[in-house]
C-alpha positions as CSV (number, residue, x, y, z in Angstrom):
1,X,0.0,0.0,0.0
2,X,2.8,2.3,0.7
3,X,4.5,1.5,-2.3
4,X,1.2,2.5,-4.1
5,X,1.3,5.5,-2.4
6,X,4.5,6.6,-3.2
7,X,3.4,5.9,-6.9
8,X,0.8,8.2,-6.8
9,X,2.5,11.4,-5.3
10,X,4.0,12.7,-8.8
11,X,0.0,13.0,-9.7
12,X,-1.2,14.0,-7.1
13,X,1.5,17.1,-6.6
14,X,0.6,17.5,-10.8
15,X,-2.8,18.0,-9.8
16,X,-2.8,20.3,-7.5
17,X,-0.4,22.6,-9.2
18,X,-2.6,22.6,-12.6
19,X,-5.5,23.0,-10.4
20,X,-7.4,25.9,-11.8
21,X,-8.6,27.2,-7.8
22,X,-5.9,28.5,-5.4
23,X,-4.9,25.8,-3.1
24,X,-3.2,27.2,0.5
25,X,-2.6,24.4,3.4
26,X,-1.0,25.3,6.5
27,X,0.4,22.9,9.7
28,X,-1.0,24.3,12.8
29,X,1.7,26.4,13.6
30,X,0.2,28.3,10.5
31,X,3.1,27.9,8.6
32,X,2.4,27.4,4.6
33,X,2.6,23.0,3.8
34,X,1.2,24.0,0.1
35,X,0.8,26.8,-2.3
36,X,-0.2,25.8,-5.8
37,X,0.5,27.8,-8.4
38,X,-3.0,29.2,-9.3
39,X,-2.8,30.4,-5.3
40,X,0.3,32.3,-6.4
41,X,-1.2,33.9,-9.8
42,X,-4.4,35.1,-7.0
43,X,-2.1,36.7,-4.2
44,X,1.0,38.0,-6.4
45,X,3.7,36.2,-4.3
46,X,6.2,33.4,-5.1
47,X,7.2,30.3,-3.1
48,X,9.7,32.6,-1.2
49,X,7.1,35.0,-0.3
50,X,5.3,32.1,1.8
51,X,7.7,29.6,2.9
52,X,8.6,29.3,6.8
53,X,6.2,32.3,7.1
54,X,2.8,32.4,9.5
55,X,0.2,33.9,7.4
56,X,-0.3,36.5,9.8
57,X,2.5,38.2,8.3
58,X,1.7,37.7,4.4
59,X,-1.5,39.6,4.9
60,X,-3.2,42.4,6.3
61,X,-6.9,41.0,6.9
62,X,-9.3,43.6,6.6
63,X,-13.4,42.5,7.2
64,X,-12.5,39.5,8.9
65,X,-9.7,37.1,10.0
66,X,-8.1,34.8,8.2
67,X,-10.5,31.6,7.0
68,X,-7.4,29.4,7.5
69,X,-7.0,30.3,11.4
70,X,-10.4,30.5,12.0
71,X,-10.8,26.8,10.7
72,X,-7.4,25.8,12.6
73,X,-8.4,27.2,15.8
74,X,-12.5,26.3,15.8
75,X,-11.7,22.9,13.8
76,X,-14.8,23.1,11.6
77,X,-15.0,24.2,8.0
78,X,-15.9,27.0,6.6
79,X,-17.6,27.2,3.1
80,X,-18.6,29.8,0.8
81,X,-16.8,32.6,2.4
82,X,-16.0,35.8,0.6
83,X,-12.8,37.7,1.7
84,X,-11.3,40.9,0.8
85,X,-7.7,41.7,1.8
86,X,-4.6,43.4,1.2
87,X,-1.7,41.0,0.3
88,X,2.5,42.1,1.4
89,X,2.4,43.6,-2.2
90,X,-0.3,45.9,-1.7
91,X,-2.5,44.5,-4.1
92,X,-6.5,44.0,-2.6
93,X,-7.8,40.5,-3.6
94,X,-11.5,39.1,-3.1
95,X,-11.9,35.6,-2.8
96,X,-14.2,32.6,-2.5
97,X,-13.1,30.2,-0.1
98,X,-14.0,26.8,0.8
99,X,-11.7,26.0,4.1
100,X,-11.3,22.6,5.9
101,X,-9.7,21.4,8.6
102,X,-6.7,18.3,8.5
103,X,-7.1,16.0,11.0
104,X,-4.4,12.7,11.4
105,X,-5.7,9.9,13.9
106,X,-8.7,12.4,15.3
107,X,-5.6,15.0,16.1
108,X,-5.7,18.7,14.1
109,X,-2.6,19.1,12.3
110,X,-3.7,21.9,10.2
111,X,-6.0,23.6,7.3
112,X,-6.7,23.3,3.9
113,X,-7.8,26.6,1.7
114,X,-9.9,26.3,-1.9
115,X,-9.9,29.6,-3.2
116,X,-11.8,31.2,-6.4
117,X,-10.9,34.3,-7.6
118,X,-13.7,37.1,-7.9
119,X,-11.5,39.9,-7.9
120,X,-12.4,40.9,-11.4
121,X,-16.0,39.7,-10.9
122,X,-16.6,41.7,-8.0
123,X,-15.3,45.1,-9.9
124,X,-17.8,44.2,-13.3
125,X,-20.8,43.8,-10.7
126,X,-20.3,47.1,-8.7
127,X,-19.5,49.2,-12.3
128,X,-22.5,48.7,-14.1
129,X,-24.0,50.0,-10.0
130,X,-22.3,53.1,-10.2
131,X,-23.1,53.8,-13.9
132,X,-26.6,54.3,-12.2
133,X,-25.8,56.1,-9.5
134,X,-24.2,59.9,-10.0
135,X,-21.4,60.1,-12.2
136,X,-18.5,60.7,-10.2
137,X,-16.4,64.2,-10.2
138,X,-14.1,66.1,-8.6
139,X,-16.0,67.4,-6.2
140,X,-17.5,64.3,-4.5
141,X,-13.2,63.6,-3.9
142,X,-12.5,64.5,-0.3
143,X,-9.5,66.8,-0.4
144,X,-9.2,68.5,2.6
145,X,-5.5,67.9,3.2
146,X,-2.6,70.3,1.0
147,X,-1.5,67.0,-1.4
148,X,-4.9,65.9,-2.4
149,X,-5.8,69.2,-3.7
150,X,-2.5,69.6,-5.4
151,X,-3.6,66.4,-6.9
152,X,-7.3,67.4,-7.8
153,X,-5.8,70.4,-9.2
154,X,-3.4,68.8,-11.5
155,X,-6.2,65.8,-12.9
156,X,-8.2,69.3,-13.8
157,X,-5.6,70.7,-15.8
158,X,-5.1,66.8,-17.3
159,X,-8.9,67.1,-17.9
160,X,-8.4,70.2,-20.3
161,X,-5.5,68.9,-21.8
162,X,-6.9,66.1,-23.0
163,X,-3.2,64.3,-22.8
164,X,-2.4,60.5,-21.2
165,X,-2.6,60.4,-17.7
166,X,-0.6,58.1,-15.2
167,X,-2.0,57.5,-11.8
168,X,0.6,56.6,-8.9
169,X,-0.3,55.3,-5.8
170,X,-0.9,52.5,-3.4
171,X,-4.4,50.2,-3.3
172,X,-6.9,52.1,-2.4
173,X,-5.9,55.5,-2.6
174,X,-8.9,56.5,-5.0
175,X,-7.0,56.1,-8.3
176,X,-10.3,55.0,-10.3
177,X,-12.6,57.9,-8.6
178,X,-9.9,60.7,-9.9
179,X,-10.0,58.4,-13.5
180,X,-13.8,58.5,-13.7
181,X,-13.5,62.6,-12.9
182,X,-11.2,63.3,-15.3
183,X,-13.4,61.3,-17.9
184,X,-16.5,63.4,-16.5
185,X,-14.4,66.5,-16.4
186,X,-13.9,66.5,-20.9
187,X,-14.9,69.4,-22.3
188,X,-16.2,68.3,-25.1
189,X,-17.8,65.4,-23.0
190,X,-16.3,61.9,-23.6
191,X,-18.7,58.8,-24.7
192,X,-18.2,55.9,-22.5
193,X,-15.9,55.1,-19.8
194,X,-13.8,51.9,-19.7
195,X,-12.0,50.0,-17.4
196,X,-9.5,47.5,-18.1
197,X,-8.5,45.2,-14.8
198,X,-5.0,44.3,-15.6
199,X,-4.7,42.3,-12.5
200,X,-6.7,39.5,-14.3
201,X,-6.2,40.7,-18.4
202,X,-5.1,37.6,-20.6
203,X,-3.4,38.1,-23.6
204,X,-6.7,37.5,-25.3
205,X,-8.1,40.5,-24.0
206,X,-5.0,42.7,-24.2
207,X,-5.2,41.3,-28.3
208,X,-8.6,42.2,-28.7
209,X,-8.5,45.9,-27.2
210,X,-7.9,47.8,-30.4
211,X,-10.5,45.6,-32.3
212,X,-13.1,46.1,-29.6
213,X,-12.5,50.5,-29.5
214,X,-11.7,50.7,-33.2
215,X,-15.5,51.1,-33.9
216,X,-16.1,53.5,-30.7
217,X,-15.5,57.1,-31.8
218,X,-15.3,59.0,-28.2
219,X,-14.3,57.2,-25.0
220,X,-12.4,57.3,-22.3
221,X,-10.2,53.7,-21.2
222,X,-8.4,53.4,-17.9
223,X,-5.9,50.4,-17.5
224,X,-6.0,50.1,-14.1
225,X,-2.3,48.7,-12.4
226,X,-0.8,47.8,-15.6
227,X,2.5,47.2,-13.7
228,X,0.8,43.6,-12.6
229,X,0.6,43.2,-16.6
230,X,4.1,40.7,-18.1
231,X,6.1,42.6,-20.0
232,X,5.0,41.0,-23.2
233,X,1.3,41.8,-22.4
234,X,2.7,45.3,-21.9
235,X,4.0,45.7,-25.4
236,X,0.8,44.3,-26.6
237,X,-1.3,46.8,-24.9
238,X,1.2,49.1,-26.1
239,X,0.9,48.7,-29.5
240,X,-2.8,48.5,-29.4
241,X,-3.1,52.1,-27.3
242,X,-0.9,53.2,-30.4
243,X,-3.1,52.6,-33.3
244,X,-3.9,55.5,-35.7
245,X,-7.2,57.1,-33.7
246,X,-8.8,60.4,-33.2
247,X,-8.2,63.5,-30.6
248,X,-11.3,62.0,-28.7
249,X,-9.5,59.3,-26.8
250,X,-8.7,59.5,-23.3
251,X,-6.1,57.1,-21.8
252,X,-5.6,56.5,-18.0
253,X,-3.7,54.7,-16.3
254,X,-2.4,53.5,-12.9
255,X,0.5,52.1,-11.1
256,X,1.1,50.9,-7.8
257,X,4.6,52.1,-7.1
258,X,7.1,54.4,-8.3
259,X,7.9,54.1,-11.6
260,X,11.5,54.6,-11.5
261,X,12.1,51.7,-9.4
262,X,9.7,49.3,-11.2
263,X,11.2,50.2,-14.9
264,X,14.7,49.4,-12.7
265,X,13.0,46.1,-11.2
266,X,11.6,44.5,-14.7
267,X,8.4,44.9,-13.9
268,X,7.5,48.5,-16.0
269,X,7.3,48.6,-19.7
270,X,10.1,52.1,-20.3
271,X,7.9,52.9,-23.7
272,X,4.3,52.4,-21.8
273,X,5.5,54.4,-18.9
274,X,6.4,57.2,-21.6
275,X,3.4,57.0,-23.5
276,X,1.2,57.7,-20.1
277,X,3.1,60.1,-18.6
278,X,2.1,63.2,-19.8
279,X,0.5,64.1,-16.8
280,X,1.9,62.0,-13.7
281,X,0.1,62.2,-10.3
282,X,1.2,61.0,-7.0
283,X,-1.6,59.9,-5.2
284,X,-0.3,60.2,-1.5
285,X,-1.3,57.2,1.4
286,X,-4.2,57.9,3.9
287,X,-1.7,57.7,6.3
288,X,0.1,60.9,5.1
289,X,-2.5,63.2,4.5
290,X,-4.4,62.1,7.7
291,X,-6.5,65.4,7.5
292,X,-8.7,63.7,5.1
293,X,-9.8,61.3,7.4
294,X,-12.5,63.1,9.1
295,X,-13.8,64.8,6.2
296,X,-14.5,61.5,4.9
297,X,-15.9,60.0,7.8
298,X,-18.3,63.0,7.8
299,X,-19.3,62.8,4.2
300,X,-19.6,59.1,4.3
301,X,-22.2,59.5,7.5
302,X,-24.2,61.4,5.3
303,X,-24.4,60.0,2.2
304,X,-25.9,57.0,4.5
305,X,-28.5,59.3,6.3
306,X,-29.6,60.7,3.5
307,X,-30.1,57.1,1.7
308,X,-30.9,54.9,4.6
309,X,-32.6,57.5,7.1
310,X,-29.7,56.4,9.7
311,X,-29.3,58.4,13.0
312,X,-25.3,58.0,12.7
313,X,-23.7,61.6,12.4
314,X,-20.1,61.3,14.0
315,X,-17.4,59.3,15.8
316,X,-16.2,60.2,19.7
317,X,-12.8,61.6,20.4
318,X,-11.9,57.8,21.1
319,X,-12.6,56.8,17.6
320,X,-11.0,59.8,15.9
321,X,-7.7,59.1,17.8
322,X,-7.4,55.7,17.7
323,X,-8.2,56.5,13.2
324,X,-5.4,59.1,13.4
325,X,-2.7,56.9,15.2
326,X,-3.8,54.2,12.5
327,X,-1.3,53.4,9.4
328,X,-4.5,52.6,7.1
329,X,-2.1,49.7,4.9
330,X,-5.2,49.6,2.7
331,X,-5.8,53.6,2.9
332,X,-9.3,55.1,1.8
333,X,-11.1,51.8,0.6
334,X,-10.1,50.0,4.2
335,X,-11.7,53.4,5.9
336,X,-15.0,52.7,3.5
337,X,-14.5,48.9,4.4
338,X,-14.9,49.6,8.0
339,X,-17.5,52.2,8.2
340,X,-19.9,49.7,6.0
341,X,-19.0,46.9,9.1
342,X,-19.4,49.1,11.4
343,X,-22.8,50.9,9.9
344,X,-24.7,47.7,8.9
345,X,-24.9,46.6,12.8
346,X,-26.7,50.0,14.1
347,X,-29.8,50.7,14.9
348,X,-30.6,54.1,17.2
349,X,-27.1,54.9,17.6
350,X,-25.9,58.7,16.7
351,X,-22.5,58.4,17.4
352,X,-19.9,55.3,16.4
353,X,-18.2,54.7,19.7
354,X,-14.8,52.7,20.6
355,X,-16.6,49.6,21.7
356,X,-18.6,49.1,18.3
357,X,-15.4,48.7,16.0
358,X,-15.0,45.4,14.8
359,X,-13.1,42.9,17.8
360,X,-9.9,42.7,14.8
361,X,-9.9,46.2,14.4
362,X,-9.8,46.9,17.8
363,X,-7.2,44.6,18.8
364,X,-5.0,46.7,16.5
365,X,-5.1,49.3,19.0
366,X,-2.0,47.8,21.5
367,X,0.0,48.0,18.6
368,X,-0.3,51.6,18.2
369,X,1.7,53.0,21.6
370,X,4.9,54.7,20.6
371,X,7.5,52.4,22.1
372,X,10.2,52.9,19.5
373,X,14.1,52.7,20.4
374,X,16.6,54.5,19.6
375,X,20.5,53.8,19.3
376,X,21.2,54.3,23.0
377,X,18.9,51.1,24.0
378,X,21.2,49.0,21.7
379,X,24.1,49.4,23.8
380,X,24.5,46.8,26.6
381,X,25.4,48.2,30.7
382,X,25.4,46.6,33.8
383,X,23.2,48.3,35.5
384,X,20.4,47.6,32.3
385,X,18.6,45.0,31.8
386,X,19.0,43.3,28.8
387,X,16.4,42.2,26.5
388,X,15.7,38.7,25.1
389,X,17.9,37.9,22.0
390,X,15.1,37.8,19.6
391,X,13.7,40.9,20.8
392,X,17.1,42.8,20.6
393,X,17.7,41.4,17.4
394,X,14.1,42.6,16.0
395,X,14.6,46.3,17.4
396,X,18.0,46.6,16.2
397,X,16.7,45.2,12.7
398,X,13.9,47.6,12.7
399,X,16.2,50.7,13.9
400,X,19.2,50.0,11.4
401,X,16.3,49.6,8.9
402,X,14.5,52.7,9.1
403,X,18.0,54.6,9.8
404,X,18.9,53.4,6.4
405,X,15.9,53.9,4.5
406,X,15.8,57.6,5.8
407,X,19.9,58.2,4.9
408,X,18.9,57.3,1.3
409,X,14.9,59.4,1.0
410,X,13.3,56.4,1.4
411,X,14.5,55.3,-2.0
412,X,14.1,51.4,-1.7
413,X,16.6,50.4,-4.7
414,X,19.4,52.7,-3.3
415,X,18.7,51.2,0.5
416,X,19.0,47.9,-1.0
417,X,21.9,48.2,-2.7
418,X,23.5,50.3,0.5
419,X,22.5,47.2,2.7
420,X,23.7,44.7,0.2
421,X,20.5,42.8,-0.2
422,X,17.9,42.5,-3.1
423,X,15.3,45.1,-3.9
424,X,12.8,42.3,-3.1
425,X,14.4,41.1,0.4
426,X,14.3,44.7,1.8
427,X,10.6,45.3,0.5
428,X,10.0,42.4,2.7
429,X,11.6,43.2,6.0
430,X,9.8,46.5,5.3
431,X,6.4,45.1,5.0
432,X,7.8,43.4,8.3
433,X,8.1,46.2,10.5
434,X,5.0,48.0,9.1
435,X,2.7,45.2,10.4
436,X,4.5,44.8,13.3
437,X,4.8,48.6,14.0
């Protein structure tokens, strides 16, 4: 029977890397046992990414935790269970998952995830929603803080020029609401608006794209993160943005990162960064223009009262600290995220208070206190106590770190190469100490 067994395994690892669902397994110390390769095409990481790694620090969980530790710790699967997160690139994902638990001899050894990918799904469904709801402009962009109206201002001036515009910015920094104004902002007006969803674009629909537009005489097409595009898909989509067309084209596009770096890294067509960047805007983090974080939780209050007849009109000083001391990894779209948790659950309430966040986005808060260290706590005394190894190790790692990332303006390539590691290594340990911190 064993030798039967041992027969089998070449088919059965075939199978579950061909599998067309996202396979993730972990032992129940939470450490990744499998990651197929359709898993990998999902998340955006390799092998490297996931090995010897808890999953706690792959991801930033945003609704809910993890369907992996919640089926590890409660021993019972879950099924049909939609998840939206924020993976160590950045990138948001919404999944399906089916997740079961191991067990060997009635004994839990870990948990088994089946994941579908609805990312683009989701994004079709909620389009053809706000087609029918009021077109989106410039003015419905909260832009309280100095950088977001430097940025409104410069997609206005795009607007009237009529030129290529690239977007740069993290997930969730509104890059497709300041794509849809600038479309809305043509003078003379635009036809339709398209978005293409480069995270999940085959070369079949890259091929098609100039065949599909050619008989459309006025629109407006934004390739949304068309660094997650191959290189040879970027050349094709390229060329197709290049056929012979008239003045009433609009092209947008975004990035997630600076361009610089990802032409340096591979990952950034040179000639496709050129032909967008007529206009480039910056579209800064939540968590550096923090004065656009009430603003927003105001506006978004109202919008609801007005369409659900809520009694919900602010947040208490609690709230509003806690929301400023927060790093917002998945910036505006994790606010929204939370305020719709939080506002489906009230009922007579007029004021969101500290104990009706979410249990996981509370428990963020001990992570929050301003305990950093600085070089004088690396130096070991007598009369000090000294810390645990690991610990000391992890400060000093985070401390030399952000020293180093600071000496060279935060330029990741240059820290890299100061610190003699890869580009990819450093983004890491990066992604490290921001979860941690």
């Amino acid at each position: 029977m064993d030798n039967l067994g041992d027969a089998l395994q070449p088919f059965y690892t075939f199978a579950v890397e061909q599998a067309a669902i996202g396979i993730h397994a972990i032992d129940n110390k939470g450490e990744t046992i499998i990651y197929n390769k359709k898993m990998k095409e999902i998340e955006g990481l390799a092998l490297e990414d996931v090995r010897d790694r808890s999953i706690l620090e792959l991801f930033n969980f945003n609704q809910e935790e993890s369907t992996l530790l919640k089926v590890l710790q409660s021993g019972k699967e879950l099924l049909n269970v939609k998840q939206t997160y924020w993976n160590s690139n950045g990138i948001e994902i919404t999944t399906v998952n089916d997740t079961f638990p191991v067990f060997d001899q009635g004994k839990l050894i870990g948990a088994v995830e089946l994941a579908r990918d609805v990312t683009a799904l989701e994004k079709f469904i909620h389009q053809p929603y706000q087609k029918n709801s009021d077109p989106i402009t410039f003015d419905q962009i909260i832009a309280a803080s100095a950088p977001m109206k430097a940025v409104i201002s410069t997609a206005q001036k795009a607007a009237k020029a009529r030129l290529p515009v690239l977007l740069i910015g993290e997930t969730g920094t509104g890059k497709d609401l300041i794509a849809e104004s600038i479309h809305n902002a043509l003078s003379p007006a635009s036809g339709s608006f398209y978005t293409l969803h480069c995270h999940s674009a085959t070369p079949i629909i890259v091929s098609r794209l100039a065949e599909d537009l050619n008989g459309t005489e006025s629109y407006t097409l934004f390739c949304e993160r068309i660094d997650l595009l191959t290189i040879p898909l970027q050349q094709k989509l390229l060329a197709a943005l290049s056929s012979p067309g008239g003045n009433d084209r609009q092209f947008i596009a975004s990035i997630g990162d600076d361009p610089v770096e990802l032409i340096a890294s591979g990952v950034l067509l040179k000639d496709l960064y050129y032909f967008f960047s007529s206009f480039a805007l910056r579209v800064p983090p939540l968590r550096k223009r923090k004065e656009d974080i009430m603003p927003f939780v105001t506006s978004y209050l109202e919008r609801r009262r007005e369409r659900y007849g809520t009694g919900l009109e602010s947040i208490t000083a609690e709230v509003e600290q806690f929301f400023q001391r927060y790093e917002w990894p998945g910036n505006v779209r994790e606010l929204e995220f939370l305020l719709d948790e939080i506002t489906s659950h009230t009922t007579t309430e007029t004021m969101i208070t500290y104990d009706m966040l979410p249990l996981h986005f509370r428990m963020k808060s001990d992570d929050l206190t301003d305990d950093s260290m600085g070089a004088e706590d690396f130096i070991v005394q007598r009369d000090k106590e000294l810390l645990p190894l690991e610990e000391y190790l992890r400060e000093a790692e985070i401390y030399y770190v952000e020293k180093a990332m600071k000496l060279h303006e935060d330029n990741v390539t240059k820290t890299a190469q100061a610190l003699g590691m890869s580009r990819q290594s450093l983004q890491y340990r990066l992604r490290k100490i921001k979860n941690e911190g």
